[in-house]
C-alpha positions as CSV (number, residue, x, y, z in Angstrom):
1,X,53.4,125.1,79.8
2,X,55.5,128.0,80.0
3,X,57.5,129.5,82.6
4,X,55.3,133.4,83.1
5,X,51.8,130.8,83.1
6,X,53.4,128.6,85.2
7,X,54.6,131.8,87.2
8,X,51.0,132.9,87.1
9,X,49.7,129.8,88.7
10,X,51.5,129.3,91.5
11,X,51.4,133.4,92.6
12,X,47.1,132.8,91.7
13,X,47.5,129.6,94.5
14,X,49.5,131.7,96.5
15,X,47.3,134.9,96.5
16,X,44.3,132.0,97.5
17,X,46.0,131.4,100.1
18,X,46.6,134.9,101.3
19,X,50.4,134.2,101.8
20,X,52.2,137.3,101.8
21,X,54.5,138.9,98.9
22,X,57.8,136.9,98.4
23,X,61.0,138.7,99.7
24,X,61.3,141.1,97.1
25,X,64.5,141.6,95.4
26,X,66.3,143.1,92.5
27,X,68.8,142.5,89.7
28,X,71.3,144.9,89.7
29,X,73.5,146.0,86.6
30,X,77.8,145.5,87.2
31,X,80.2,146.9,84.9
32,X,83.7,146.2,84.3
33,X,84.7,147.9,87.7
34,X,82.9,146.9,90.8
35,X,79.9,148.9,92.1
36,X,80.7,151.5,94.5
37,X,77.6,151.6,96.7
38,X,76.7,154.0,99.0
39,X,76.9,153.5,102.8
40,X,74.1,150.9,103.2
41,X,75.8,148.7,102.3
42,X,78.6,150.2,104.4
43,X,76.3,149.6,107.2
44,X,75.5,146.0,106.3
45,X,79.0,144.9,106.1
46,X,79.3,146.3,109.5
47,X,76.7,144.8,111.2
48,X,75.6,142.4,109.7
49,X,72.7,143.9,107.8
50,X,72.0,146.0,110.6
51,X,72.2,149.0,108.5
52,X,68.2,148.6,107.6
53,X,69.0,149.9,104.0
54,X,69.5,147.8,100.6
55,X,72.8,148.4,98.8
56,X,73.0,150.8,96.4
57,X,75.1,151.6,93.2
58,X,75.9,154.3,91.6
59,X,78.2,153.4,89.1
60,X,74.9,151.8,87.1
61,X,74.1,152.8,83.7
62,X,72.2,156.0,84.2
63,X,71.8,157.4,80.4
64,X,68.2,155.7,79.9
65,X,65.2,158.1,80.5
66,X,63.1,157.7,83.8
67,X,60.1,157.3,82.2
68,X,61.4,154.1,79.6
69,X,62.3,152.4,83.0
70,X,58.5,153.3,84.3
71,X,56.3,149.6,84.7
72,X,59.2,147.5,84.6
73,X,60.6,147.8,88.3
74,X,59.5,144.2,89.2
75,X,60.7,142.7,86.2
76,X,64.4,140.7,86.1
77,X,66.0,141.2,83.1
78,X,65.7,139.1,80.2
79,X,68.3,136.5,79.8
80,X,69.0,138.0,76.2
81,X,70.6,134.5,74.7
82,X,74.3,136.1,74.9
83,X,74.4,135.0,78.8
84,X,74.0,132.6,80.9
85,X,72.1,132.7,84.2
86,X,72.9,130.9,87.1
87,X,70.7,130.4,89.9
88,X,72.8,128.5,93.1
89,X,70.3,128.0,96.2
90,X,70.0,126.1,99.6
91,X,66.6,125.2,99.0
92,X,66.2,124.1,103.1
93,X,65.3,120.5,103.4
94,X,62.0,119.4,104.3
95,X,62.7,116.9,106.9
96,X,64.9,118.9,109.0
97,X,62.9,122.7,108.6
98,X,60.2,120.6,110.9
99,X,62.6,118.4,113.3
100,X,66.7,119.4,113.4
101,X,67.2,122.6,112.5
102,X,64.6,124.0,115.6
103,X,63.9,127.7,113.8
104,X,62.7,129.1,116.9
105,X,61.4,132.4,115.6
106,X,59.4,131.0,112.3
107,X,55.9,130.4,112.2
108,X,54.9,127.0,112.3
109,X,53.0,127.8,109.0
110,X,55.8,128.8,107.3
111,X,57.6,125.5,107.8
112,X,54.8,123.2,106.3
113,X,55.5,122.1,103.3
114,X,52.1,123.1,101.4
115,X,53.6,126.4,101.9
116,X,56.9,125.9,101.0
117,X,56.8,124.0,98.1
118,X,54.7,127.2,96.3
119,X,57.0,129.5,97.5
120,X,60.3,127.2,96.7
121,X,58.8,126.8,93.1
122,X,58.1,130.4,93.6
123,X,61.6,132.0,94.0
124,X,62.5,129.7,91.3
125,X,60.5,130.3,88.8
126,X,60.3,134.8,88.8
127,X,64.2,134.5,88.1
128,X,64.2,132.9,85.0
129,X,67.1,130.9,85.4
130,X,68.9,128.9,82.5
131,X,70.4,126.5,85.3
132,X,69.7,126.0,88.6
133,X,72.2,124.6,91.5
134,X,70.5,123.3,94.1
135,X,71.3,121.9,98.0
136,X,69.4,120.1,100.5
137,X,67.1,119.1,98.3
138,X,64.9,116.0,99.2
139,X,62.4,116.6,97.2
140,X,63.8,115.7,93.7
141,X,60.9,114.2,92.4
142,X,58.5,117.1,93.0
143,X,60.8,118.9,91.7
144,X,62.1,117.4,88.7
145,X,58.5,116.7,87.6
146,X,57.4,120.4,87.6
147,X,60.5,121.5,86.0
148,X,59.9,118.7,83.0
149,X,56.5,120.2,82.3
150,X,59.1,123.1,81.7
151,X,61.6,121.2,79.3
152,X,64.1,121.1,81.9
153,X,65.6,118.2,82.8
154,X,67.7,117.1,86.0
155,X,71.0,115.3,88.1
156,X,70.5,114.3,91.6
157,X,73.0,112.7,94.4
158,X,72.1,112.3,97.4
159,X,74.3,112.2,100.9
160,X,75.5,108.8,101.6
161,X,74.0,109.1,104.9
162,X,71.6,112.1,104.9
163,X,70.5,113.4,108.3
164,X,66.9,114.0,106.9
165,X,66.5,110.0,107.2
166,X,66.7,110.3,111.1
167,X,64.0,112.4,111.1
168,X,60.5,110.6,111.8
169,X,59.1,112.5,108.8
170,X,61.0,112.0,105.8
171,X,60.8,111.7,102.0
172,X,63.8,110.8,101.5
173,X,67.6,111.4,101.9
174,X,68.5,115.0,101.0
175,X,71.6,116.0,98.2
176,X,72.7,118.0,95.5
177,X,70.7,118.5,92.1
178,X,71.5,120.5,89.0
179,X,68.4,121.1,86.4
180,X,69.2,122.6,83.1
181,X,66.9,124.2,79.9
182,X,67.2,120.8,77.5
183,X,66.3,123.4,74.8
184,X,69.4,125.7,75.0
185,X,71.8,122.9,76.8
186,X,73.2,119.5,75.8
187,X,74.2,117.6,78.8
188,X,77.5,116.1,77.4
189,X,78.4,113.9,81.0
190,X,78.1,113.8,84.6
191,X,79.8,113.0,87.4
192,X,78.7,112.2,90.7
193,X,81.4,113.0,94.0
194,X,81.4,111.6,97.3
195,X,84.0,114.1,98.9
196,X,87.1,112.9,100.8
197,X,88.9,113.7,104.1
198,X,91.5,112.1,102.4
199,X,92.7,109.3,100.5
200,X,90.4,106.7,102.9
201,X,87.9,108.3,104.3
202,X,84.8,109.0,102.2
203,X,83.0,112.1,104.0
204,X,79.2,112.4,103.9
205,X,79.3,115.1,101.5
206,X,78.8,115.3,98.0
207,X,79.4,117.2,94.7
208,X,77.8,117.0,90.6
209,X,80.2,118.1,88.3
210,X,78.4,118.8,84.6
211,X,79.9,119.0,81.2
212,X,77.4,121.3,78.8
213,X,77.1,122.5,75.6
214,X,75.3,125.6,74.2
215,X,72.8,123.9,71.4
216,X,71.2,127.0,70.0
217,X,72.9,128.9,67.7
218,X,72.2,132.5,69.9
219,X,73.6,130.9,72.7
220,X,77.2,130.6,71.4
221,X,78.8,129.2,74.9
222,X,80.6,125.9,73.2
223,X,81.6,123.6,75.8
224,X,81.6,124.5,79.5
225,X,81.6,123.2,83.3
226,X,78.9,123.6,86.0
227,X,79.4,122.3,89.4
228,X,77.6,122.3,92.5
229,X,78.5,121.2,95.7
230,X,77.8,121.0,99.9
231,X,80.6,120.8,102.4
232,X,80.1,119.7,106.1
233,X,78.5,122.2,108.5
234,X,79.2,123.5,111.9
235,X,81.7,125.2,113.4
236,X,85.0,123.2,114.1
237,X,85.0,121.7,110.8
238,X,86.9,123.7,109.2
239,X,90.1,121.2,108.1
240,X,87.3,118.8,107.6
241,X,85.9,121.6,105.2
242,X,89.4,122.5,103.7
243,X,90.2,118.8,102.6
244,X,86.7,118.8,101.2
245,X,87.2,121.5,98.9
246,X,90.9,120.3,98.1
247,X,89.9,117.2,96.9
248,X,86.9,118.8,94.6
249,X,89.3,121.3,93.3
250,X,91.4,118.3,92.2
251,X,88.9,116.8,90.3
252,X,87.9,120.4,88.5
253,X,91.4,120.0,87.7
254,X,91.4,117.1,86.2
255,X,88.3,117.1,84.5
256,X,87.9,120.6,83.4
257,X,91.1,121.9,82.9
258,X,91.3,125.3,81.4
259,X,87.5,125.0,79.9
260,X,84.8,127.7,81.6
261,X,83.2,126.2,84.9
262,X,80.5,128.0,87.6
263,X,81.3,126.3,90.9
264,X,78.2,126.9,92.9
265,X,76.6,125.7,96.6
266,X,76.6,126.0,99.8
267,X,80.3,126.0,101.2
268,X,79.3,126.2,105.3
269,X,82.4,129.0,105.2
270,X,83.1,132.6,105.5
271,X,85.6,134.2,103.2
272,X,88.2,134.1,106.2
273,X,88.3,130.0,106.4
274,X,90.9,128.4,104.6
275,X,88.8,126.6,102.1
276,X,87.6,129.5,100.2
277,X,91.3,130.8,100.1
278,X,92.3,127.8,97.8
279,X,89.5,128.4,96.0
280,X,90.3,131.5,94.9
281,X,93.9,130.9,94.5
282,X,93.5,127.8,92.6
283,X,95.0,127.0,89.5
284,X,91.4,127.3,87.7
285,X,91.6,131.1,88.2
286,X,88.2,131.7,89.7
287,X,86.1,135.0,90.7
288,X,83.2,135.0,93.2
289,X,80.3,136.9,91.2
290,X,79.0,138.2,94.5
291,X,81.7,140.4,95.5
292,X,81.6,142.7,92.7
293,X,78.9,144.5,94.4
294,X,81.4,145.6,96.4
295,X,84.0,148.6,96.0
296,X,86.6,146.4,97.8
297,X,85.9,143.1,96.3
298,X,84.8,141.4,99.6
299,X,81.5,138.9,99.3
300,X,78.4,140.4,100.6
301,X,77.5,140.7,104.7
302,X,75.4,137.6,105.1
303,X,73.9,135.0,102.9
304,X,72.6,133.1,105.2
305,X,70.5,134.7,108.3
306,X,68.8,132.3,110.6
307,X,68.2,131.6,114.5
308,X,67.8,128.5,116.2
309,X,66.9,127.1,119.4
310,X,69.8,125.1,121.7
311,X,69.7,124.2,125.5
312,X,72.2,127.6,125.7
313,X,69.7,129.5,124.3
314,X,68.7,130.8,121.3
315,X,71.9,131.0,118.3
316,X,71.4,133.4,115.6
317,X,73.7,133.3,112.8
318,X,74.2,136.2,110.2
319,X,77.0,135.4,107.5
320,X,77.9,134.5,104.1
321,X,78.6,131.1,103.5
322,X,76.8,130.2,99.5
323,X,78.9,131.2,96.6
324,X,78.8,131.8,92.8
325,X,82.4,131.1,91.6
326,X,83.7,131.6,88.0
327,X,86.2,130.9,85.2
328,X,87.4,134.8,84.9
329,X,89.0,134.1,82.1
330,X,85.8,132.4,80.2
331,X,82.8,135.2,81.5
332,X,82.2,138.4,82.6
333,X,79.5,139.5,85.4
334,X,77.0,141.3,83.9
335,X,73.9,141.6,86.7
336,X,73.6,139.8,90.2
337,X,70.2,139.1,92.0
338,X,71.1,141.6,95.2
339,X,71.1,141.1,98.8
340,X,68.0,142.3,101.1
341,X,68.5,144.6,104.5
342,X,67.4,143.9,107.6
343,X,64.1,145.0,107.5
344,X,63.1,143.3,104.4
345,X,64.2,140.2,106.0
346,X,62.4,141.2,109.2
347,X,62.9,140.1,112.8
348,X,61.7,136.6,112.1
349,X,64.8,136.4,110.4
350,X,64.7,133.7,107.5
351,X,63.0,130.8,107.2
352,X,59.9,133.1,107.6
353,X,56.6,133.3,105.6
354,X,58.6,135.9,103.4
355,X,60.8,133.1,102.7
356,X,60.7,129.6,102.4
357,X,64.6,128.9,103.5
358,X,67.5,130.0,105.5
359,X,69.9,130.5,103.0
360,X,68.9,133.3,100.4
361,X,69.1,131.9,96.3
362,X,72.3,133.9,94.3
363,X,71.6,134.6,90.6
364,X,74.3,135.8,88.2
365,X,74.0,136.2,84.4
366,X,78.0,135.6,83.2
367,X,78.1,136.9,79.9
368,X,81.1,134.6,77.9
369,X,84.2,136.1,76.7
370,X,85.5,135.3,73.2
């Protein structure tokens, strides 16, 4: 089975269903300078999205006729061979959707998971990823078996004590899982973290750390890194969340050294905390792919958009928090998957039936550099 028939079965199922269209979304184009948008985005980094407009660029290639462009609007853009596309994604975990996590404004529908396993095999499918980082996911099985009819193949490690097994429903602990394209990647070796507070104290956690290898010829990446990771949540955690990332950047020290790595997941942090400051000053030199859709630099206004029921009342929570870092040295940002308004999302905010999580997936193609 292919990827477009397996594409075409699940949208068919979907369609059955009469689900509505997924979120819709676009790749956009980034050159060697970062995009200068006009003031949607403006407005979204303002308010949070508030701006009701999708970012715009204008620094995009603009030489190509209209009417080549004409019938391929919904399209992504091939992965051409000569880049590699990352797709990094809270994927929402079953058990807690239904039970912890009490999203208020989401339809009941929208949180069973007949519906949200064709939509989460939905959004990752039409992006036509090459490797795909993935949190909260306690589903591994369903999910590794679909992607092996695929000739993908998968790493899993799950929390030490995953809050989805205090749930009454459950299918298991939830955790961190890469799955890779076996026909364009050698996994080389794998390591499986249980993040520290410190030297003692084993946090609950966790990180995959990948060594690859490009196998076909067109690929031409040689040896490089992929890591994926999910630090504690909540507010007030963020020393716990800074000693978290510490000791993983230690170990990307150690192991990768100056080789390219993607560091991917879902850090629980804005750009302001302290943990994604050592990230990007670290001695691995990284980049975040997501802020070069910015003039300034600065990540995006929310990746993450969610609200949810306490005894205070109802919390909503509009902020970026998931990343795509990268080896600036190694690869070069050649297109992002970009970031919806307000009104795509809608007032529902996310989980909704527009979307089967709260955390929208980030996809990058990182061309190498030689």
């Amino acid at each position: 089975m292919n990827r477009e028939n397996s594409l075409k079965d699940i949208q068919n199922e979907i369609e059955r269903l009469n689900y509505p269209p997924l979120l819709a979304r676009e790749f956009v184009p980034i050159k060697d300078e970062p995009c200068k948008l006009t003031n949607g985005f403006t407005n979204l980094m303002q308010c949070c999205g508030k701006g009701n407009q999708k970012a715009t660029f204008s620094n995009i290639d603009d030489d190509d006729d209209d009417d080549d462009k004409k019938g391929d609007e919904d399209k992504p853009p091939k992965n051409d061979g000569k880049s590699l596309r990352i797709f990094q994604w809270n994927i929402l975990a079953q058990a807690l959707c239904q039970g912890a996590d009490n999203f208020v404004l989401c339809p009941e529908e929208a949180l069973e998971w007949k519906y949200r396993q064709l939509r989460i095999l939905e959004e990752l499918h039409r992006n036509d990823a090459s490797i795909y980082c993935l949190q909260e996911v306690d589903c591994f099985s369903v999910l590794k078996e679909h992607f092996q009819k695929l000739k993908f193949d998968g790493v899993f490690h799950p929390k030490p004590q995953s809050p989805c097994l205090d749930q009454e429903i459950n299918t298991g602990p939830d955790g961190c899982a890469i799955f890779y394209d076996e026909e364009k990647f050698k996994l080389h070796d794998t390591r499986k973290i249980n993040l520290k507070a410190n030297e003692n104290v084993i946090t609950n956690q966790v990180a995959i750390l990948c060594k690859f290898e490009g196998i076909k010829e067109k690929e031409d990446l040689g040896t490089f890194f992929v890591a994926v990771t999910h630090l504690k949540a909540k507010a007030g955690y963020e020393k716990l969340r800074q000693a978290q990332g510490r000791y993983l950047l230690q170990i990307l020290t150690q192991e990768v050294g100056d080789a390219p790595l993607i560091l991917t997941g879902d850090f629980n942090a804005s750009y302001k905390e302290p943990v994604y400051k050592e990230i990007m000053k670290s001695d691995l030199l990284l980049s975040s792919t997501y802020t070069f859709l910015s003039p300034d630099r600065v990540e995006p206004p929310f990746t993450t958009w969610q609200v949810r029921g306490s005894y205070m009342g109802n919390k909503e929570t509009c902020v970026a928090i998931d990343y795509i870092f990268f080896s600036k040295d190694h690869f070069r940002v050649k297109s992002v998957l970009d970031i919806p308004s307000e009104s795509e999302i809608g007032q529902k905010r996310l989980p909704s039936l527009l979307y089967p999580s709260d955390h929208l997936s980030l996809v990058c193609d990182l061309e190498i550099l030689k």
